[in-house]
TIFI-541362 format. One record per residue (C-alpha): residue in three letters; x negated, y, z. Coordinates in steps of 0.02 Angstrom, whole numbers, plus 50000, padded with zeros to 5 digits. Example, Ala and Ser with C-alpha at 12.3 -4.5 7.8 and 13.67 -1.06 7.14 Angstrom:
<sites>
+-----+-------+-------+-------+
!  aa !     X !     Y !     Z !
+-----+-------+-------+-------+
! ALA ! 49385 ! 49775 ! 50390 !
! SER ! 49316 ! 49947 ! 50357 !
+-----+-------+-------+-------+
</sites>
This chain:
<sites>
+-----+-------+-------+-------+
!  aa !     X !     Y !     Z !
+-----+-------+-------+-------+
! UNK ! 50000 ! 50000 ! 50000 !
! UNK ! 49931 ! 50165 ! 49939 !
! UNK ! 49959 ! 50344 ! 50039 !
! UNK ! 49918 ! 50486 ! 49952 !
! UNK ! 49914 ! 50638 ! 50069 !
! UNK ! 49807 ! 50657 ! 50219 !
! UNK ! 49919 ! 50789 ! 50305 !
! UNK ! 50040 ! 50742 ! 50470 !
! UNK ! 50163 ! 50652 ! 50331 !
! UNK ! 50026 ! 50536 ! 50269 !
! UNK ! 49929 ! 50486 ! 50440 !
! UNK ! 50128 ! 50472 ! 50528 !
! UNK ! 50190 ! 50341 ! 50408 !
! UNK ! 49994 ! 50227 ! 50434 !
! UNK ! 50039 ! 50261 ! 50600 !
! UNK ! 50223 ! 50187 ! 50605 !
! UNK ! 50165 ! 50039 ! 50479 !
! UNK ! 50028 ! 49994 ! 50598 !
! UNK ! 50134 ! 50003 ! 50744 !
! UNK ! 50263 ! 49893 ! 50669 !
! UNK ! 50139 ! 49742 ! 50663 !
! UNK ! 50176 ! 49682 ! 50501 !
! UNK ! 50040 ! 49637 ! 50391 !
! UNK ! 50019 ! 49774 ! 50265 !
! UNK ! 49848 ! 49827 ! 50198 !
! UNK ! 49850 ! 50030 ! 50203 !
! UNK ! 49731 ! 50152 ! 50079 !
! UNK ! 49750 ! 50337 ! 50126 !
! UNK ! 49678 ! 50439 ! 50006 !
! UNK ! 49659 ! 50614 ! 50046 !
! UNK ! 49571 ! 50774 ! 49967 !
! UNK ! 49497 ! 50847 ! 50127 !
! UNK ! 49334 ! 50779 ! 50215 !
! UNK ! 49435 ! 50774 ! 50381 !
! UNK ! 49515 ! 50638 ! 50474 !
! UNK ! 49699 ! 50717 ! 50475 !
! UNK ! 49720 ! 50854 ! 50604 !
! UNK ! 49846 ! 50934 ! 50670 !
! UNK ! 49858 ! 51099 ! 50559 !
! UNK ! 49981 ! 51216 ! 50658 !
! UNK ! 49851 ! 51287 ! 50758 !
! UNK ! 49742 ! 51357 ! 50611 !
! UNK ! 49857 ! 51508 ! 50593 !
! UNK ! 49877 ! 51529 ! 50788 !
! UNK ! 49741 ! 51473 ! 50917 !
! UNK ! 49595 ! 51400 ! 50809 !
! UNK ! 49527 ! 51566 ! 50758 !
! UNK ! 49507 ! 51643 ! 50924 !
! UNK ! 49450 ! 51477 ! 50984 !
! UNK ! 49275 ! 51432 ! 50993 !
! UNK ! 49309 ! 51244 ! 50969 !
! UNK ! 49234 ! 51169 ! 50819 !
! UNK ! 49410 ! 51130 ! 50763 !
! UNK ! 49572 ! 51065 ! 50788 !
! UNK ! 49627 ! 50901 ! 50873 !
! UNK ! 49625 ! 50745 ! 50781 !
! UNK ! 49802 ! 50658 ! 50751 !
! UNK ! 49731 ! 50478 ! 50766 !
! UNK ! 49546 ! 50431 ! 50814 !
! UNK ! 49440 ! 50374 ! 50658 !
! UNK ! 49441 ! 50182 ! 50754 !
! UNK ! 49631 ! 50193 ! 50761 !
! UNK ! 49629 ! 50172 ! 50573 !
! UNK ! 49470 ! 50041 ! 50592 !
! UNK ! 49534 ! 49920 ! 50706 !
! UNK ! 49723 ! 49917 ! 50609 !
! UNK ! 49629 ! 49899 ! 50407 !
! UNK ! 49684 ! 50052 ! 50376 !
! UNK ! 49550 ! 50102 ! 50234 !
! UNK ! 49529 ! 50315 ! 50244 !
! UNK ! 49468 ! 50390 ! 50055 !
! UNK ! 49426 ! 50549 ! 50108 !
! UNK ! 49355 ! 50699 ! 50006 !
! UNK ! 49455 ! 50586 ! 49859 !
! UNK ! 49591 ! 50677 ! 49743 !
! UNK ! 49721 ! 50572 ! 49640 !
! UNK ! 49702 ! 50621 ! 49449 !
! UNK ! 49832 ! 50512 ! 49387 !
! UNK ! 49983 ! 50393 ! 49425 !
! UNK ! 50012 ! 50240 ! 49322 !
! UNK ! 50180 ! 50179 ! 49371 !
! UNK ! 50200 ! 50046 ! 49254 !
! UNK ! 50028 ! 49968 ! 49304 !
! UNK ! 50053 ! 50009 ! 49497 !
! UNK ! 49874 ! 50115 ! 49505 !
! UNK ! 49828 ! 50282 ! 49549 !
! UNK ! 49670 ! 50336 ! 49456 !
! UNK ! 49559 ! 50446 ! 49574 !
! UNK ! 49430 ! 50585 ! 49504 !
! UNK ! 49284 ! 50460 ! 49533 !
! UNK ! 49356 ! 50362 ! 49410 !
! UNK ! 49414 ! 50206 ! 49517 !
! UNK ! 49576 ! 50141 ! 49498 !
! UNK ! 49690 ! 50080 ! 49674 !
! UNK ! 49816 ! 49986 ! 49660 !
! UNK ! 49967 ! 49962 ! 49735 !
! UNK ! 50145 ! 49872 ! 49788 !
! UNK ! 50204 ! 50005 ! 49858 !
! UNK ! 50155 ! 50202 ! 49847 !
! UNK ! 50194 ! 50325 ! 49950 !
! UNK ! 50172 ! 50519 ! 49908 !
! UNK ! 50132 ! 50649 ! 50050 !
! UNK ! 50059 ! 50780 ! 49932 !
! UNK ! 50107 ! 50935 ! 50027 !
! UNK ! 50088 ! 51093 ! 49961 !
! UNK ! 49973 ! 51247 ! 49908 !
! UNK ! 49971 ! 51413 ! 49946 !
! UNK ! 50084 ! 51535 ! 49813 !
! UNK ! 49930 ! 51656 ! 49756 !
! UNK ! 49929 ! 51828 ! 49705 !
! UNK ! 49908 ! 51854 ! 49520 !
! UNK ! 49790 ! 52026 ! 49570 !
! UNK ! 49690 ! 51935 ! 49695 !
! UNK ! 49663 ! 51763 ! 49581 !
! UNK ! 49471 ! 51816 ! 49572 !
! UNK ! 49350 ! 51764 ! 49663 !
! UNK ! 49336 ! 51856 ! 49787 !
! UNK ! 49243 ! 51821 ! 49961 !
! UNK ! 49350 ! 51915 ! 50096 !
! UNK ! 49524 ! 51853 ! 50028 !
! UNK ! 49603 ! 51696 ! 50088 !
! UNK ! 49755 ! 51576 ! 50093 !
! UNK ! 49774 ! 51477 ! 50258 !
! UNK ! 49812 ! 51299 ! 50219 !
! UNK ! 49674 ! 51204 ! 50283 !
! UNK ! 49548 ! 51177 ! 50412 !
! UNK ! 49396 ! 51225 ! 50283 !
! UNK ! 49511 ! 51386 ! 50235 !
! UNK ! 49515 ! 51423 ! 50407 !
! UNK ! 49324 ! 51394 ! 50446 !
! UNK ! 49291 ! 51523 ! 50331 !
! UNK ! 49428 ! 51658 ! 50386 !
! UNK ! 49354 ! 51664 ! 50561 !
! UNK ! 49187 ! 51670 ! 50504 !
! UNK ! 49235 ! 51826 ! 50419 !
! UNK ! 49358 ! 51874 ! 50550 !
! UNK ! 49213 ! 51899 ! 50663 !
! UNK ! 49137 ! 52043 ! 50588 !
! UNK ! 49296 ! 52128 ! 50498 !
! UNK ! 49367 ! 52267 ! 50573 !
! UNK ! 49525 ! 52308 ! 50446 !
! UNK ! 49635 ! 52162 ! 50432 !
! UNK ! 49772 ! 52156 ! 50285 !
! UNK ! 49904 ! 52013 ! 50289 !
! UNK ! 50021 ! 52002 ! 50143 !
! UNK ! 50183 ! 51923 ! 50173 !
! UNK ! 50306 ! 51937 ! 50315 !
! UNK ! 50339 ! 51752 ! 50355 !
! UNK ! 50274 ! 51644 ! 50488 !
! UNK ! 50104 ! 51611 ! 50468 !
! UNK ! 50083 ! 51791 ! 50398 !
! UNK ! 50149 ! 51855 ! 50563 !
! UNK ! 50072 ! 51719 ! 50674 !
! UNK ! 49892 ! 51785 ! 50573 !
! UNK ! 49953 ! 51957 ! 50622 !
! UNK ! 49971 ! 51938 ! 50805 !
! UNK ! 49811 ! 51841 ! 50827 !
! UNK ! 49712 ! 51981 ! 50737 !
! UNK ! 49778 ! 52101 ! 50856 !
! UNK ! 49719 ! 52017 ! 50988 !
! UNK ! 49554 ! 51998 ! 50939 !
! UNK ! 49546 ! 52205 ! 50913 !
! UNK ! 49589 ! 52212 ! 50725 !
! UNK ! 49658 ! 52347 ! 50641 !
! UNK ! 49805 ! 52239 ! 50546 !
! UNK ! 49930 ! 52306 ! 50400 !
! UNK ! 50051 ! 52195 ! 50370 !
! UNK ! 50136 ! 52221 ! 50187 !
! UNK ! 50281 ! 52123 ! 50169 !
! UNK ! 50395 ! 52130 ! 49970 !
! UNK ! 50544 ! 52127 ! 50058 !
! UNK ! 50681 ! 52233 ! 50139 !
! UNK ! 50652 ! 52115 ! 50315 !
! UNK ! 50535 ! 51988 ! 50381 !
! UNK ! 50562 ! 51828 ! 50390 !
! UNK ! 50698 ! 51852 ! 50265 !
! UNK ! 50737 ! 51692 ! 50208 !
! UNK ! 50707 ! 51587 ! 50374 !
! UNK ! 50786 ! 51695 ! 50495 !
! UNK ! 50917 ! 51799 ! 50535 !
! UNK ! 50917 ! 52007 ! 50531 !
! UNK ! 50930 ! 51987 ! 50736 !
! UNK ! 50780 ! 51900 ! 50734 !
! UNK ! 50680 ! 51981 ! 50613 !
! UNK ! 50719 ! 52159 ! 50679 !
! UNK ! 50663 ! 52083 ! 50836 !
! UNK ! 50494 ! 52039 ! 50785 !
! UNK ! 50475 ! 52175 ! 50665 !
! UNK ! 50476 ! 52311 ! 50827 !
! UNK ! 50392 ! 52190 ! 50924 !
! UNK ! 50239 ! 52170 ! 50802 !
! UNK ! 50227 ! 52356 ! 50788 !
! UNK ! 50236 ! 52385 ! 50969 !
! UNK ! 50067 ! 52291 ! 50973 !
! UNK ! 49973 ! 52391 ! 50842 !
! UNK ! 50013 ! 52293 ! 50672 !
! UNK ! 50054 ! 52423 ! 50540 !
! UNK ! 50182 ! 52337 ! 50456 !
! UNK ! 50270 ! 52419 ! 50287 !
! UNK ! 50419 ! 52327 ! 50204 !
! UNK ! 50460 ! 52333 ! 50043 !
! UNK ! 50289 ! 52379 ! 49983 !
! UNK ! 50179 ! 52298 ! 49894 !
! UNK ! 49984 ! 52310 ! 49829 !
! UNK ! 49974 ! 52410 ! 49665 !
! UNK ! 49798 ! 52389 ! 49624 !
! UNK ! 49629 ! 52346 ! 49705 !
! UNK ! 49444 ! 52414 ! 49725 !
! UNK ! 49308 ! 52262 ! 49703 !
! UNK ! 49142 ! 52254 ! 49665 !
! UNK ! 49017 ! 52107 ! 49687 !
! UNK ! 49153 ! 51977 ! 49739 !
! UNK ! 49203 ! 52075 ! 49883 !
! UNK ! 49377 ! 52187 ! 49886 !
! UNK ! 49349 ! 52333 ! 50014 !
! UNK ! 49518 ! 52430 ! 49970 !
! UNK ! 49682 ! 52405 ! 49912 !
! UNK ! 49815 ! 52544 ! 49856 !
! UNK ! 49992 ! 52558 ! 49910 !
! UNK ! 50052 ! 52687 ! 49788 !
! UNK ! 49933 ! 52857 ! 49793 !
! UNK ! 49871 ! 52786 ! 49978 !
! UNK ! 49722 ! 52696 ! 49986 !
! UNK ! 49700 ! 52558 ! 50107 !
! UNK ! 49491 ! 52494 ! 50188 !
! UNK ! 49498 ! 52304 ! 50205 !
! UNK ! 49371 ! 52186 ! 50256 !
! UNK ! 49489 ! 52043 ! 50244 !
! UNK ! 49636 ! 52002 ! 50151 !
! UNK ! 49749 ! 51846 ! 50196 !
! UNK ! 49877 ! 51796 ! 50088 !
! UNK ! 50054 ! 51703 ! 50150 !
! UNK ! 50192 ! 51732 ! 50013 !
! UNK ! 50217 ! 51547 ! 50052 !
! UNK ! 50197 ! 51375 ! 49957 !
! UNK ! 50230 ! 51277 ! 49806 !
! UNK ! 50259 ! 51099 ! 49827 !
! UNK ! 50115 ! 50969 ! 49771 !
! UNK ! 50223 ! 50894 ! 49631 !
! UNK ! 50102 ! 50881 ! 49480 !
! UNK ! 50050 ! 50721 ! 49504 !
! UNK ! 50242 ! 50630 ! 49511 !
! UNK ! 50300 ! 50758 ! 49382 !
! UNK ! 50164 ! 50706 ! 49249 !
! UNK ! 50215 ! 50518 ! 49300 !
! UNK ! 50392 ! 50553 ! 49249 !
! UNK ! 50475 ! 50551 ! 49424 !
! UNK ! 50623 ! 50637 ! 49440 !
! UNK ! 50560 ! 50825 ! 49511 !
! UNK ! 50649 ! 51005 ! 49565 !
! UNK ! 50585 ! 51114 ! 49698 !
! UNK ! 50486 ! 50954 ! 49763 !
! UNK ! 50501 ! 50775 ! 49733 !
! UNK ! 50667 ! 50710 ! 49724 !
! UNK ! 50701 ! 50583 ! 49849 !
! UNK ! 50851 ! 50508 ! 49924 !
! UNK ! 50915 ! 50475 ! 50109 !
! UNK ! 50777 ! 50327 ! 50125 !
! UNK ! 50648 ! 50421 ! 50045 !
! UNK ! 50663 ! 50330 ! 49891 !
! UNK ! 50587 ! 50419 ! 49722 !
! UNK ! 50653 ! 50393 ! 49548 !
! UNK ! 50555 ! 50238 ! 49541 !
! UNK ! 50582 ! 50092 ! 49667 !
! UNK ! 50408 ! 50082 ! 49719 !
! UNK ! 50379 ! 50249 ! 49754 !
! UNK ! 50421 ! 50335 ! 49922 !
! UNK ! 50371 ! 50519 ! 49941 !
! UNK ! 50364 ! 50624 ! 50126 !
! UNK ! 50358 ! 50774 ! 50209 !
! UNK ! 50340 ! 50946 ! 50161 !
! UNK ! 50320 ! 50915 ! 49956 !
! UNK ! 50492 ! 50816 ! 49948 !
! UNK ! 50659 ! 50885 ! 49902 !
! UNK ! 50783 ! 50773 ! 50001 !
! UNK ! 51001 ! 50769 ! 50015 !
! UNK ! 51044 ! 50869 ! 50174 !
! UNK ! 51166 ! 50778 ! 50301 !
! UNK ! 51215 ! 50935 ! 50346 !
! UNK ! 51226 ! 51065 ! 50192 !
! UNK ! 51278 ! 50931 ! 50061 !
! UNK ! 51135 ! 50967 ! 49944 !
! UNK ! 50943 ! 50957 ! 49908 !
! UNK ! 50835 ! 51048 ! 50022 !
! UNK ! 50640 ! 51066 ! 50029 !
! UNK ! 50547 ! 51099 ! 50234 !
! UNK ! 50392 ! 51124 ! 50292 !
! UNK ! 50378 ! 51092 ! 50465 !
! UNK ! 50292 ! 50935 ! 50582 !
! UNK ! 50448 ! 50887 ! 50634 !
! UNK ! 50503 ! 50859 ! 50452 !
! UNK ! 50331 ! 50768 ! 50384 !
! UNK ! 50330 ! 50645 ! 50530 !
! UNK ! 50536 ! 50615 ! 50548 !
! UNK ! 50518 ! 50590 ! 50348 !
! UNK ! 50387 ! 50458 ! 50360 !
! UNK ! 50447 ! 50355 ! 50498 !
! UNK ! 50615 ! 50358 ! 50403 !
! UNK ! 50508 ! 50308 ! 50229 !
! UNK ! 50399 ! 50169 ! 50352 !
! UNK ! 50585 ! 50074 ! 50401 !
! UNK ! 50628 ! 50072 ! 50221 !
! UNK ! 50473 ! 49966 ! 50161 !
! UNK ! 50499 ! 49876 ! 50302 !
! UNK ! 50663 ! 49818 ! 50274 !
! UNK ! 50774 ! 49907 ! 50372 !
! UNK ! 50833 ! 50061 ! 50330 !
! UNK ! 50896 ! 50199 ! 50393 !
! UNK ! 50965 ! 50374 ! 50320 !
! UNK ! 50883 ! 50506 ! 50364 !
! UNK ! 50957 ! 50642 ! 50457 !
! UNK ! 50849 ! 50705 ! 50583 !
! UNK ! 50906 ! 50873 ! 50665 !
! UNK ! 50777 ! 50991 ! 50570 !
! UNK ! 50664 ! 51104 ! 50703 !
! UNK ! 50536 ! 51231 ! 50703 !
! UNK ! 50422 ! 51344 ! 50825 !
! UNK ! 50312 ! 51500 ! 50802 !
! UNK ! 50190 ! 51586 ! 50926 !
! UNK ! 50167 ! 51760 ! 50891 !
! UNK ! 50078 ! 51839 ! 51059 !
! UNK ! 50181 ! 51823 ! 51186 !
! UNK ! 50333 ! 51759 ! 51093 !
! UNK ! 50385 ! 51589 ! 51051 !
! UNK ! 50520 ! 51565 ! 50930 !
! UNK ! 50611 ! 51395 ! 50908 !
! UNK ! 50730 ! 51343 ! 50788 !
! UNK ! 50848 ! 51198 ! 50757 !
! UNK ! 50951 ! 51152 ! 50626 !
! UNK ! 50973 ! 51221 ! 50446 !
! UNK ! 51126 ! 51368 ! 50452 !
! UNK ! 51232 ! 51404 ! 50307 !
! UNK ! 51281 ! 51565 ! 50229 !
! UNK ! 51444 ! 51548 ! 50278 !
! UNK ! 51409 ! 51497 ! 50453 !
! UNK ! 51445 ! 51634 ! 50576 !
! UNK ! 51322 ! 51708 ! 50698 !
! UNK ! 51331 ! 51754 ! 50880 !
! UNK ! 51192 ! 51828 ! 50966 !
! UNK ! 51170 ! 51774 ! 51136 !
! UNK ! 51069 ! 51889 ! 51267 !
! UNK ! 50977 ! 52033 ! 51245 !
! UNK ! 50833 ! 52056 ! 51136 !
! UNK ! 50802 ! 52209 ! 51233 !
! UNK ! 50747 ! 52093 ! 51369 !
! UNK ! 50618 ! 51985 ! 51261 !
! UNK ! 50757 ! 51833 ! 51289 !
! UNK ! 50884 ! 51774 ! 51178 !
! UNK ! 50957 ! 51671 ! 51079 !
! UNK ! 51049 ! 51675 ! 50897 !
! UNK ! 51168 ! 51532 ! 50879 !
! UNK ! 51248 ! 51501 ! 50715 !
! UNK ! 51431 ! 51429 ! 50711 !
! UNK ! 51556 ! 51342 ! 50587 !
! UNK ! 51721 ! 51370 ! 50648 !
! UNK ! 51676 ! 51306 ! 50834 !
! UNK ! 51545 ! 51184 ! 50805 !
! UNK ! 51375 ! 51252 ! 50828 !
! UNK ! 51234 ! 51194 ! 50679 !
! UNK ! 51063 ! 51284 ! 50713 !
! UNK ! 51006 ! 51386 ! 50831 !
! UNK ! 50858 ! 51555 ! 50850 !
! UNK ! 50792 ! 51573 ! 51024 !
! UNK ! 50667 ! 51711 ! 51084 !
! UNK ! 50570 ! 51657 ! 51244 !
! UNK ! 50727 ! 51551 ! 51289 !
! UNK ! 50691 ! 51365 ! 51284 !
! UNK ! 50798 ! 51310 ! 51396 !
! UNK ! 50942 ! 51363 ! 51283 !
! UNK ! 50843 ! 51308 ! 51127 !
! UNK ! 50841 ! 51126 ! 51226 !
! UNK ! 51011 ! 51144 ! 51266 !
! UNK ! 51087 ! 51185 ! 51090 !
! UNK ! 50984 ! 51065 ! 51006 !
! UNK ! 51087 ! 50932 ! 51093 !
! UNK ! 51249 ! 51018 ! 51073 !
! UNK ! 51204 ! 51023 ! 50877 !
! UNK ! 51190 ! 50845 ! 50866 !
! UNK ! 51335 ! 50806 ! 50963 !
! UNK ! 51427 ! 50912 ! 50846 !
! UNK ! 51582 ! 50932 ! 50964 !
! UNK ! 51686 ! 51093 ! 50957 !
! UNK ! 51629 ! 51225 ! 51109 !
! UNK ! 51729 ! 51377 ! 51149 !
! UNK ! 51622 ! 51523 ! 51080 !
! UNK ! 51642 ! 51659 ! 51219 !
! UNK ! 51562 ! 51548 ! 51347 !
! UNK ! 51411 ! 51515 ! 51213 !
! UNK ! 51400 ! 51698 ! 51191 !
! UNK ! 51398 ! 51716 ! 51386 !
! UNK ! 51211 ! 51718 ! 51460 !
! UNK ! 51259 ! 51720 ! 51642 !
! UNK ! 51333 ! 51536 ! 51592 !
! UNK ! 51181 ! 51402 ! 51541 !
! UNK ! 51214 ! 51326 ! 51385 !
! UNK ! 51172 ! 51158 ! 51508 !
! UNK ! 51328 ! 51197 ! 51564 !
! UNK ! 51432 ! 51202 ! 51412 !
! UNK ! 51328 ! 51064 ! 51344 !
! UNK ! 51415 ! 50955 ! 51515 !
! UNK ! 51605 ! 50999 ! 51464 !
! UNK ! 51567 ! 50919 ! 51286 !
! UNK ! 51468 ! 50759 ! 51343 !
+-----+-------+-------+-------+
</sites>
């Protein structure tokens, strides 16, 4: 059995074959010379952290002792479905009974800062993020383009290690098509309460480079001194590979409810799959740990035999200073939205209703709510919306009177 993908997708579903005991001969093949690490903290703790580098998600013997064979530093060139191989840039051909895809994805670039150019960066691995704090260490003037997560989680680190940080983000909000406007206005005063310059709805006109290095960028007739650019406009899903082998592709790879590609023997994971939501009725793509390593223990019961559909409750944190932000559940458009404390108060809690059931959840600094909704999203039982709203009564509480 062939993985492709050494993210948390790829090492998750070795992990959940070898823990099943069956005898199944494992190749994970993956493009980085790391054994696979847990990659949330690259954008958060890891460059203000003198460790060498993140923690590892299995020990390099865990693999050993199960004959798990690791292909690091290897990239897949080719698929050959009809001769069950995948052809790697060496040249060597692997073959397989069963394949498994857990491409990921790669950062969305910016067509004006393609070059290359020392002091601009994407954040996707633990080599990209090596580099950054290298560079982070003697920059002074920090620009981050794009207002999402890792773009804000970038921005709050940077502050804290005394950068001067513009934040240009192409829309009217952050965050705008993850979270709500409660949330985003949140973090969007919160941010510039700590020092980050951030401008919406602007975007870089042109640049000033010269011998690989860009040292300004201009918004409009303004010039802006950078050191070091990172750029988060987020990702495009790893897809190449299946969509030159002819599986069925769209935003991702196509799977169904087991995981299942176009073809029978190949399963595809995490963050580069488009998959049926049990909850919105159609294809969705997510990129989240939660997703990769639901996805491939779901994937690892269907080659073994007993599957399941997947429809693991969907959920998300951020660390941005001193704020943690949890989410559960995917909302619709149509779903209505209460807000629940006051983000005055650095606490609260957006909860997103249809009619009186509650589907996903925002919380600010308020885990035990975020705890307490998650369960009251998967027991999908009707709750009466004014005590919800209500912060002076624990959602524990209203989570008892539906049990």
């Amino acid at each position: 059995m062939v993985v492709v993908g050494g993210g948390a997708a790829g090492a998750q579903f070795c992990a959940s074959m070898i823990d099943s005991k069956e005898d199944v001969q494992l190749v994970l093949v993956g493009s980085e010379p790391h054994l696979p690490y847990q990659r949330p903290p690259l954008s958060k703790t890891y460059l203000k952290d003198p460790s060498p580098g993140p923690a590892l998600l299995r020990a390099a013997s865990f693999y050993s002792d199960n004959h798990a064979t690791l292909r690091l530093s290897s990239t897949v060139k080719r698929l050959n479905l009809q001769g069950k191989n995948v052809e790697l840039d060496s040249g060597e051909s692997i073959t397989y009974d069963m394949l498994v895809l857990a491409t990921g994805t790669h950062a969305r670039t910016l067509p004006l800062l393609t070059g290359d150019y020392a002091n601009v960066f994407t954040l996707r691995t633990l080599d990209d993020a090596v580099r950054l704090r290298e560079q982070m260490q003697v920059a002074q003037n920090v620009l981050i383009i794009g207002g999402g997560f890792i773009g804000l989680e970038l921005a709050a680190t940077s502050v804290q290690l005394g950068k001067a940080v513009t934040l240009l983000e192409a829309a009217p909000r952050l965050l705008g098509r993850s979270s709500s406007p409660e949330v985003s206005a949140y973090l969007l005063n919160k941010h510039r309460t700590t020092g980050v310059d951030i401008r919406l709805q602007t975007v870089v006109d042109r640049i000033d480079a010269s011998n690989g290095i860009v040292d300004g960028v201009w918004v409009g007739s303004q010039r802006l001194p950078v050191d070091v650019i990172v750029v988060g406009i987020g990702a495009v899903p790893n897809d190449a590979l299946a969509r030159e082998a002819g599986l069925e592709c769209a935003n991702g790879i196509v799977v169904d409810e087991f995981m299942r590609t176009s073809d029978p023997s190949v399963l595809a994971i995490g963050d580069c799959t488009a998959f049926p939501s049990s909850t919105l009725g159609y294809r969705i793509r997510l990129e989240s740990v939660q997703n990769a390593n639901d996805q491939a223990r779901c994937a690892a019961r269907t080659v073994l035999g007993k599957p399941e559909p997947y429809t693991a409750l969907p959920w998300f944190w951020s660390d941005q200073g001193t704020v943690r932000i949890q989410i559960a559940g995917v909302p619709g458009q149509e779903h209505k939205r209460v807000v629940r404390g006051d983000p005055a108060q650095d606490k609260f809690s957006v909860l997103y209703f249809d009619g009186d059931v509650l589907t996903a959840v925002e919380s600010i600094n308020s885990t035990a709510d975020h705890i307490a909704a998650r369960k009251l999203i998967v027991a999908g039982a009707g709750i009466p919306l004014e005590r919800a709203m209500n912060p002076a009564v624990p959602l524990k509480e209203v989570l008892s009177s539906v049990a």
